[in-house]
C-alpha positions in Angstrom: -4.7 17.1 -11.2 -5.8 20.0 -11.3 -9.6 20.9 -10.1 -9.5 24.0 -12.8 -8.6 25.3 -16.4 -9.3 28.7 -17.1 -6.7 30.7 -18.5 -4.6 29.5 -21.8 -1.2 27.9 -21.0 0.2 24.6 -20.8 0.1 22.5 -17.6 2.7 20.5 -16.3 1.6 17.6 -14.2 3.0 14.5 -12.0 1.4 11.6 -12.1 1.8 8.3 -9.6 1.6 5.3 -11.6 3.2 1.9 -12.0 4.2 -0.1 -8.8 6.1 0.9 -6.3 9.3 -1.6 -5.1 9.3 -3.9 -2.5 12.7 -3.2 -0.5 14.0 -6.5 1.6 14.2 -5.7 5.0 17.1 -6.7 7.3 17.2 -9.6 9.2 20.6 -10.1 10.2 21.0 -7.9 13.1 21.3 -9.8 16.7 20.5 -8.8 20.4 22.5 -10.2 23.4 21.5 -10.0 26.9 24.1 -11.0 30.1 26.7 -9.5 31.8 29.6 -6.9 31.4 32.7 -5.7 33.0 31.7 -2.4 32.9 28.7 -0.4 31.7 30.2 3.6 30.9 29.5 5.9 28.1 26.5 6.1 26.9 25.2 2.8 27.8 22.4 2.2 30.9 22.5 -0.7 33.0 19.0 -3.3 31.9 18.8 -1.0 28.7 19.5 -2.2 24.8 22.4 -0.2 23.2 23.9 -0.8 19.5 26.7 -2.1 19.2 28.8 -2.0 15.5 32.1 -3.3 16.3 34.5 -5.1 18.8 35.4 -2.2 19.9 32.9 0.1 20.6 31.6 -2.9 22.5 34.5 -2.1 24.7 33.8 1.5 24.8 30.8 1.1 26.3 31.2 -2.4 28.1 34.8 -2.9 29.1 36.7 -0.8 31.5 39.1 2.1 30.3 42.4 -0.1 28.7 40.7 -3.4 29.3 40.1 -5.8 26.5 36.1 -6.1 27.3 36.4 -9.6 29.1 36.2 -10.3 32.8 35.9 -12.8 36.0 33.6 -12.6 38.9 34.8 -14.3 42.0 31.9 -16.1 43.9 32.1 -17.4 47.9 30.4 -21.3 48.2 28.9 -22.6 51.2 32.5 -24.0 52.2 33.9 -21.2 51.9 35.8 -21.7 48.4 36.0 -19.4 46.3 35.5 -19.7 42.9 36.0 -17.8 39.6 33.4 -17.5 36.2 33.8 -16.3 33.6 30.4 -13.9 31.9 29.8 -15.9 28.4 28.3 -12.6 27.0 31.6 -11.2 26.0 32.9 -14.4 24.3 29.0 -14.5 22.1 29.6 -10.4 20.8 33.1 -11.1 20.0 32.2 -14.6 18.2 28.9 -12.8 16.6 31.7 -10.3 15.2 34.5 -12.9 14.3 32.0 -14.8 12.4 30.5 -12.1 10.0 28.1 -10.6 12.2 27.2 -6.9 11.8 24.7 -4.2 13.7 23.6 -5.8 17.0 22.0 -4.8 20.3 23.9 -5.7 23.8 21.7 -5.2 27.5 24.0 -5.6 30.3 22.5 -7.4 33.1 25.3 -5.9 35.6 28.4 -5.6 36.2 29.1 -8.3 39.4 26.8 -11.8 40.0 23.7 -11.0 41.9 23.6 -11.0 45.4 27.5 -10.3 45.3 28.9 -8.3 48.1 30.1 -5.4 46.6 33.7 -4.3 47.1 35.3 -1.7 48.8 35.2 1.6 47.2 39.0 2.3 46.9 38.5 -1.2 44.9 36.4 0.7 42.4 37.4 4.3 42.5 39.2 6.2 39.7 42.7 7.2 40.2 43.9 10.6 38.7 47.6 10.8 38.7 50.3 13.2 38.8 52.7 14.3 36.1 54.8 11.8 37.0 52.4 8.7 37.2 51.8 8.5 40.6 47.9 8.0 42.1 46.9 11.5 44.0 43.7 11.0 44.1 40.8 8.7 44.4 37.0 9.5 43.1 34.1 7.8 43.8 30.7 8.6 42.5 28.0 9.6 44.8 25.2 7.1 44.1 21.3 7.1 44.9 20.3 5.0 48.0 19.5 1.8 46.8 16.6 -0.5 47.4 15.2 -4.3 46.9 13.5 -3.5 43.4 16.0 -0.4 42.6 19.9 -1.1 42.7 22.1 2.4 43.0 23.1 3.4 39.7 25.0 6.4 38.0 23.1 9.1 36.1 21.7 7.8 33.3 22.2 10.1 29.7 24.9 12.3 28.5 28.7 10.6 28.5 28.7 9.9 32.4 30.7 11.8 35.2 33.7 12.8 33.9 36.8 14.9 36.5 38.7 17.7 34.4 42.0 19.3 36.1 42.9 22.5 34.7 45.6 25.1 36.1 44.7 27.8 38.5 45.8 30.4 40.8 45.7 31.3 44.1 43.0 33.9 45.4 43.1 37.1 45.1 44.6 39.1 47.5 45.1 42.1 49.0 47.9 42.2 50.8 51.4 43.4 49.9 53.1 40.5 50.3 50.6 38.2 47.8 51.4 34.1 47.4 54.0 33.0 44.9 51.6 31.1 41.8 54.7 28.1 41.7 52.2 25.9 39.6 50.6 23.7 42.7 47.3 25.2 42.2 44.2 23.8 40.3 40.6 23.4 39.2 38.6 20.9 39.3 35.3 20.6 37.0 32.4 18.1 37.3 31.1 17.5 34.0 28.2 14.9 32.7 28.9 14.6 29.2 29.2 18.6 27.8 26.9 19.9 31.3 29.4 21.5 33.7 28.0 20.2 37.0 30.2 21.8 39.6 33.7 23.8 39.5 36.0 24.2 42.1 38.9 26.8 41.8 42.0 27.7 43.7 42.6 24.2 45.1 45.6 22.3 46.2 47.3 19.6 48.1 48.6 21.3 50.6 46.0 20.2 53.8 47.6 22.8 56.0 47.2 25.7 53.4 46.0 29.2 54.9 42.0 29.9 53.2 42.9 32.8 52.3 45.2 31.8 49.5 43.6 28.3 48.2 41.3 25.6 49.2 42.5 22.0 50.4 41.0 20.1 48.1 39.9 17.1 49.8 37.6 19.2 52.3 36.2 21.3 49.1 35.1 17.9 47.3 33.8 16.9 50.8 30.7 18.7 50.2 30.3 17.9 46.2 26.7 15.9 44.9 28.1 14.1 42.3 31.8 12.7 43.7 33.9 11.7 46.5 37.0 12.2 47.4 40.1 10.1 49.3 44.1 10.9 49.1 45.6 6.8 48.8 48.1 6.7 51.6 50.9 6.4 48.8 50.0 9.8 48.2 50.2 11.2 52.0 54.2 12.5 51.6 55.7 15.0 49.3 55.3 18.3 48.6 51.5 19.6 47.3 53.5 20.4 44.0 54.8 16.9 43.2 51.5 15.5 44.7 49.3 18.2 42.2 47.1 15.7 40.0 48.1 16.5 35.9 45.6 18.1 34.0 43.1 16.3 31.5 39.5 14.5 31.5 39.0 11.4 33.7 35.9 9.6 33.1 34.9 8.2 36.3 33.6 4.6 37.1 30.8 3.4 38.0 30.5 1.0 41.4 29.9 -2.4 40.0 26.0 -2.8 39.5 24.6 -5.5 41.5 21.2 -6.7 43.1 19.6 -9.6 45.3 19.5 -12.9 43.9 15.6 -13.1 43.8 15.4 -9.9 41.5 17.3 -11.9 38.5 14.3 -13.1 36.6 13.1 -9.8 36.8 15.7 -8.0 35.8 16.1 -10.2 32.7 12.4 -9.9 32.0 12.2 -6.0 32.1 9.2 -4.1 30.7 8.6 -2.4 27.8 7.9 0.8 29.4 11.2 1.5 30.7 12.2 -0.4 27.3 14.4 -2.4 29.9 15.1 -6.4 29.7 14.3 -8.6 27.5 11.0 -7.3 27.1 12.9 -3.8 26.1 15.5 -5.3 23.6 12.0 -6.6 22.0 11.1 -3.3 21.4 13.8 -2.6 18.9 12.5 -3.6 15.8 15.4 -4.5 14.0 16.4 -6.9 16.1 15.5 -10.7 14.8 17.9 -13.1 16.3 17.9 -13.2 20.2 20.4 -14.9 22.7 21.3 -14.8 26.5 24.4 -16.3 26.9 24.7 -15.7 30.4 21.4 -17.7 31.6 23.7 -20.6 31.7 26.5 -18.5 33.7 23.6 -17.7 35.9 22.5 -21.6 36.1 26.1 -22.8 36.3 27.0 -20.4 39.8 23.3 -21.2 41.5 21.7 -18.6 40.9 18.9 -20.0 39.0 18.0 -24.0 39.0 16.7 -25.7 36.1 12.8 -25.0 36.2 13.9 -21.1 36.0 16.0 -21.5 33.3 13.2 -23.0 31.7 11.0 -20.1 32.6 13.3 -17.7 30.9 13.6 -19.3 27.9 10.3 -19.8 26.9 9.6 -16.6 27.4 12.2 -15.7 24.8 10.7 -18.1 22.5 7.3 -16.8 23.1 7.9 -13.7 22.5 9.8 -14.1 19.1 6.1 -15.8 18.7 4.6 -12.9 19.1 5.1 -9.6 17.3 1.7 -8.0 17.1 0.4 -6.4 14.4 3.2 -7.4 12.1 4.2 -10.8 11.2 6.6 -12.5 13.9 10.1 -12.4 12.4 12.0 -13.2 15.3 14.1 -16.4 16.1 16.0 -17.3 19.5 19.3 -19.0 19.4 19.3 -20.9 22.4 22.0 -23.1 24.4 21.3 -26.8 25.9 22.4 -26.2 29.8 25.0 -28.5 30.6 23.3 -30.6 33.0 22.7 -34.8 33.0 18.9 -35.2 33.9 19.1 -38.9 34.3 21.5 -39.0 37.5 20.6 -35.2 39.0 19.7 -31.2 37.7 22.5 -30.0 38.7 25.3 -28.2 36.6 28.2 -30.4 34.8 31.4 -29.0 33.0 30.3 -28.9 29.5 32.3 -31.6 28.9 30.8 -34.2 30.6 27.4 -33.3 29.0 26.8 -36.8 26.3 24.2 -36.1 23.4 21.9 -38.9 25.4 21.6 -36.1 27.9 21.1 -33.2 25.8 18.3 -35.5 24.2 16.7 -35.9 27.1 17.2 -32.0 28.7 15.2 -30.9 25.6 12.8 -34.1 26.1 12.1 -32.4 29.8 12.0 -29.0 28.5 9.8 -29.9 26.0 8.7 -26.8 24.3 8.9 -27.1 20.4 8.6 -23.8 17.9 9.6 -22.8 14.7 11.0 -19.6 15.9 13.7 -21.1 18.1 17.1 -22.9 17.3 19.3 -25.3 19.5 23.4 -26.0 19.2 24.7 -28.7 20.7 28.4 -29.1 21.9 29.6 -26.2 23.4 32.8 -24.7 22.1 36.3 -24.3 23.1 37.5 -20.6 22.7 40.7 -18.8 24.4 40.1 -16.5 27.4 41.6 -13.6 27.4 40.9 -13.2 31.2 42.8 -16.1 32.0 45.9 -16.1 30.0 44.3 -17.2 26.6 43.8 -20.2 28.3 40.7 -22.0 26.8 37.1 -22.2 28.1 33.7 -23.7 27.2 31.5 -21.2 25.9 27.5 -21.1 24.6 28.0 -21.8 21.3 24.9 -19.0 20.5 26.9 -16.1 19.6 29.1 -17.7 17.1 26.1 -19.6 15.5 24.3 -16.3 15.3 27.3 -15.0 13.3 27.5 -17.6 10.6 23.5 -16.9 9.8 24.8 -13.0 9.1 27.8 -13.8 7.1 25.3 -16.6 5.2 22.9 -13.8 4.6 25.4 -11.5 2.6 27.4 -14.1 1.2 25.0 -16.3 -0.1 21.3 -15.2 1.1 19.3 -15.6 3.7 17.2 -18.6 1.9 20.6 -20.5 2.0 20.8 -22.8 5.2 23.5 -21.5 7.3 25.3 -25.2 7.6 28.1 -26.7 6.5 30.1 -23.6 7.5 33.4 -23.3 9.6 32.9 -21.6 13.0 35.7 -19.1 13.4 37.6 -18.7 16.9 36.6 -21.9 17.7 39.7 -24.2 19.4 37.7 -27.4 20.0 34.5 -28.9 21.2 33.0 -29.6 24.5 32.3 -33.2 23.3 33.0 -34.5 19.8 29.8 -35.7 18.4 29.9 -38.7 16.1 27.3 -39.6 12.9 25.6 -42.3 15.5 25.5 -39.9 18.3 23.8 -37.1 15.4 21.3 -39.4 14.0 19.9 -39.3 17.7 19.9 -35.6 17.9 19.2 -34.2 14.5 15.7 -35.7 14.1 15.0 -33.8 17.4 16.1 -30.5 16.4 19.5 -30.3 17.8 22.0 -29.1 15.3 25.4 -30.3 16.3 28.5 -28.7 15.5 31.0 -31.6 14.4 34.9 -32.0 13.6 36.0 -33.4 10.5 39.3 -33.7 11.6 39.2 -37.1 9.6 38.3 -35.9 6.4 40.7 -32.5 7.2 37.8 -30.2 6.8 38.3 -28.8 10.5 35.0 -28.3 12.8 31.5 -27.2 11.1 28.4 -26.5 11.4 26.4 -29.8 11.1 22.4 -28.8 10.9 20.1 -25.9 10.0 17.0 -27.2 11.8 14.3 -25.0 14.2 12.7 -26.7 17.1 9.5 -27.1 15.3 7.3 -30.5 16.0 9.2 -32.9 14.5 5.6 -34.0 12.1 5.7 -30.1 10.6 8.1 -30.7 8.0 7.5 -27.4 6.2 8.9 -25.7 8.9 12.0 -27.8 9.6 14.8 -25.8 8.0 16.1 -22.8 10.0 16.8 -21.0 5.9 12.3 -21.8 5.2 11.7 -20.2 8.1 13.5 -17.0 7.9 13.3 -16.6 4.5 9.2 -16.6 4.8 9.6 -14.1 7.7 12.3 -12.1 5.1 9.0 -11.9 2.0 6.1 -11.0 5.0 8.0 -8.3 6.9 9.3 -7.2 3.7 5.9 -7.0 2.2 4.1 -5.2 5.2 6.8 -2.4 5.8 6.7 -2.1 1.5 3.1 -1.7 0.6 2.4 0.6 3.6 1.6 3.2 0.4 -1.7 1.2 -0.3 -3.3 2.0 3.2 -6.1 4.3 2.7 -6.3 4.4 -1.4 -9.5 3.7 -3.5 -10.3 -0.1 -3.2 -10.2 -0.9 -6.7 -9.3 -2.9 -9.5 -6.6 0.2 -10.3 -5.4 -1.0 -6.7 -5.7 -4.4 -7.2 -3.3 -4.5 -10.2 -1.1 -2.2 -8.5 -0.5 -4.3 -5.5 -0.3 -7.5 -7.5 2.6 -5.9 -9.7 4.3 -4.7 -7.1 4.3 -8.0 -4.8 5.3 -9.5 -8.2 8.2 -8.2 -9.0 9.3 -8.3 -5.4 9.0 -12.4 -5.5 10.5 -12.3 -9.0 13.2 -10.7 -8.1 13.8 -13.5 -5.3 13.3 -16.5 -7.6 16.1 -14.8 -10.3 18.4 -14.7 -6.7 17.8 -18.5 -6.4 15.3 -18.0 -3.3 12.4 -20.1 -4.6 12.2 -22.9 -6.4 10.7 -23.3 -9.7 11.7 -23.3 -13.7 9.6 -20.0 -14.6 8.1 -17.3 -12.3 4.6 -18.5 -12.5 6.1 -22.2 -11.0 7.6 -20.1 -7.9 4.8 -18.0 -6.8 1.6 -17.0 -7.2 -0.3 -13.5 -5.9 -4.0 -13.0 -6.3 -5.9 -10.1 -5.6 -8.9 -10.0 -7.3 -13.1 -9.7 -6.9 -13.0 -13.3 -5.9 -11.3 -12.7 -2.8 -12.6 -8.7 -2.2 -16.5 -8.6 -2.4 -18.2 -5.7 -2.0 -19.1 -6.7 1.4 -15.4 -7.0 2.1 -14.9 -3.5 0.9 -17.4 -2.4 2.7 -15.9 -3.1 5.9 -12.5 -1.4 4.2 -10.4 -4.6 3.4 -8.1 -5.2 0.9 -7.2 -9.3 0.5 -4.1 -10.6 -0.9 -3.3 -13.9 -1.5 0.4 -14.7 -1.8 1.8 -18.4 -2.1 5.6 -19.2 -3.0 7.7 -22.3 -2.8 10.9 -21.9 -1.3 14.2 -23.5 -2.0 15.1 -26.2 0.9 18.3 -27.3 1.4 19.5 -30.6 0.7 20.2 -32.4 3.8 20.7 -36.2 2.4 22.7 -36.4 -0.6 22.4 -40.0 -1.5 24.4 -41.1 -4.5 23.0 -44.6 -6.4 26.0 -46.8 -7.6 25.5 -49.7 -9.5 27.9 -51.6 -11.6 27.1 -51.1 -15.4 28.1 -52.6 -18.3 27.5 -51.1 -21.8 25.8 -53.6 -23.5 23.2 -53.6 -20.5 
């Protein structure tokens, strides 16, 4: 308003009023943490990166041409070797094939820990000539590395990249100059669009005379970023035929690796370097977590049991824990595959009964409402072996049904009783004896109904709470009361700082009103009118003046949500009309 009126005219004015609306926030996007085939692009090795689709997961994940999956060959004691599979691929492609949307992938490397790394003509980039043929190899030149530190690329920009353009010979002279017959050309370091180095006037020719070009495998010789090698297929011919064709050739990264023992750390991170776990929990939007690949990681030795345990509740604790806001966070976790009553060793999925699942999570024994278990492992086709099928963490999958629930239905409907897509089978077929062990626990089971020709689905929708805390026992409860607090505190952020009073008070109770309103009319609480739904108070009961005094504003909010309807039991009794 303004402060003045002094000379004759009309004022025009805005005026704030009314409530402002509440705006749901998004809880349906998913991080992933394990390893890649490849990490180019603009990812960073340890460092969160969104993904949108299948295939810009393979853009930044999957080697140039490659479909995104992968094996890593690992040497036992006896000298066998023996090939795994890395179950994060499987989980993005299952979040995707299932509904899923935005999500967050951290590559953990691109080779098991403690793996010796291969030679680099193994890993180097070939350019070819016109005709197809490999001319030359590159190999990036990579920082010394160290116990804590492995040797990376660069991080930032698009990564190293090789472009081949014509050239000419050198300037001469003489009266007798060389003929320009096409052999001759430049090559330009780039990292993303920086131009690192250029070399001009090069060729193939190793015996040609200085004055006219440069052999390009001695100019490269002295290059910071690459390295260069001629493949012995290469070594005959003319420099014209061997001339590598012009274009841009990204060039791979040696596979990223470390020692055993730095594992847990890596997976950990910090969220300084916004690396690890602890990094992917500094993306806000993220509020469904999953490492697939701590049970690749348990399954080849790398980590036993107790550290599997370690890492897990650390995922669990942190989706405890999202200081100052409410925590909004769930993790998806997988039951290892491992019998605890005859050793803790790793089984084939297969061989894993629901009595041992039962008693894993009896030994792991760490119960929250903010984590989520699925028990059998499924059966998907692996691309890296012939489509032949493989068990997979179910986690990925599962994460993808509670997405495609949330825009389908809601995120207050239970995501259960829904049909897992891409799924071939089941580790182990779980019968309605087996589940009543498991579902009081807090194991949802996935289940074929091959008998009542409704395929395989989703059989429970329960969180890991205490089995005595009913009110938290529904995965839908829980998520929808972290949906109406997160999207409360990032809507009423305008109230911060205005005049505590009853103007404010009815201002924040409209606004919070409609908001919950607008969820009951959805079918997200349960009640016949509004005012049987929810309730929000914000009055001088609750705000004193001493409370103002210290600059508090109190809301009280209470709603009932809907639950879902686990038992459906029908009462039949024989009637007769005259009864």
């Amino acid at each position: 308003m303004a402060l003045d009126y002094f000379a004759p005219g009309v004022y025009v004015e805005e005026v704030d009023r009314g409530s402002r609306p509440i705006e749901g926030v998004s809880l349906s996007v998913a991080g992933f943490i394990g390893f890649t085939e490849d990490v180019r692009g603009d990812a960073e090795p340890f460092k969160p990166i969104m993904i949108t689709n299948w295939d810009q997961y393979r853009e930044y994940f999957a080697k140039p041409g490659s479909d995104g999956f992968t094996a890593f060959k690992q040497t036992g004691a006896d000298g066998k070797e023996t090939t795994h599979y890395p179950y994060l691929p499987f989980a993005v492609q299952g979040w995707f094939l299932n509904g899923g949307g935005r999500c967050w992938v951290l590559s953990l490397g691109t080779q098991l820990p403690g793996a010796e790394p291969p030679p680099a003509a193994a890993t180097a980039t070939r350019i070819p000539t016109a005709g197809g043929k490999p001319t030359l190899s590159i190999n990036l030149v990579l920082p010394p590395a160290d116990d804590d530190t492995p040797a990376l690329p660069p991080a930032g920009g698009a990564g190293i990249s090789i472009v081949i353009q014509d050239s000419t010979p050198k300037e001469s002279e003489s009266e007798d100059p060389p003929v320009d017959d096409g052999q001759y050309f430049t090559v330009i370091v780039t990292n993303g669009s920086e131009e690192l180095e250029r070399h001009e006037h090069l060729t193939m020719d190793s015996d040609v005379d200085s004055d006219i070009a440069d052999y390009v495998e001695t100019i490269l010789a002295d290059s910071e970023f690459v390295t260069v090698a001629i493949p012995e297929i290469c070594a005959s011919g003319g420099p014209l035929s061997r001339r590598p064709a012009n274009g841009i050739y990204e060039i791979a990264a040696p596979p990223v690796s470390y020692p055993e023992s730095q594992l847990t750390r890596k997976v950990t991170g910090n969220r300084d370097d916004r690396q690890g776990m602890q990094g992917l929990f500094e993306v806000d939007e993220v509020a469904m977590v999953a490492c697939p690949d701590l049970m690749l990681a348990y399954e080849t030795g790398l980590l036993d049991l107790d550290q599997v345990h370690g890492v897990m509740e650390m995922m669990v604790s942190l989706c405890e824990n999202s200081f100052p806001g409410p925590p909004y966070r769930m993790a998806v976790l997988d039951p290892p595959p491992v019998k605890p009553g005859k050793s803790l060793d790793p089984v084939p999925p297969e061989m894993q009964k629901p009595q041992d699942v039962n008693a894993w999570l009896t030994a792991f024994n760490r119960r929250s409402m903010f984590g989520a278990l699925y028990y059998p492992w499924i059966k998907v086709a692996n691309p890296a072996n012939g489509g032949r099928p493989i068990h997979v963490p179910p986690c990925g999958h599962m994460m993808g049904i509670w997405c495609r629930t949330d825009e389908t239905r809601g995120i207050f409907k239970a995501p259960a009783n829904e049909t897992p897509r891409g799924v071939l089978g089941l580790a182990y077929e779980t019968n309605m004896r087996e589940q009543e062990l498991l579902n009081p626990k807090g194991i949802n089971c996935i289940r074929n109904f091959a008998n009542y020709n409704r395929g395989y689905k989703v059989w429970g929708a329960r969180t890991l709470v205490e089995p005595d805390n009913i009110q938290w026992r529904y995965i839908s409860v829980r998520r929808l009361l972290s949906y109406i607090e997160k999207s409360i505190e990032i809507g009423t952020q305008w109230v911060v700082f205005e005049p505590n009073d009853q103007d404010l008070w009815a201002r924040v109770t409209r606004t919070v009103s409609n908001f919950l309103e607008r969820l009951w009319r959805e079918g997200a609480l349960f009640g016949a009118s509004p005012a049987e739904a929810f309730y929000v108070k914000c009055d001088g009961e609750l705000n004193t003046h001493e409370t103002m005094m210290l600059g508090r504003l109190y809301v009280e909010v209470g709603v009932c949500p809907v639950r879902p309807a686990e038992f459906v039991i029908f009462r039949i009794s024989q009637w007769a009309p005259n009864q």
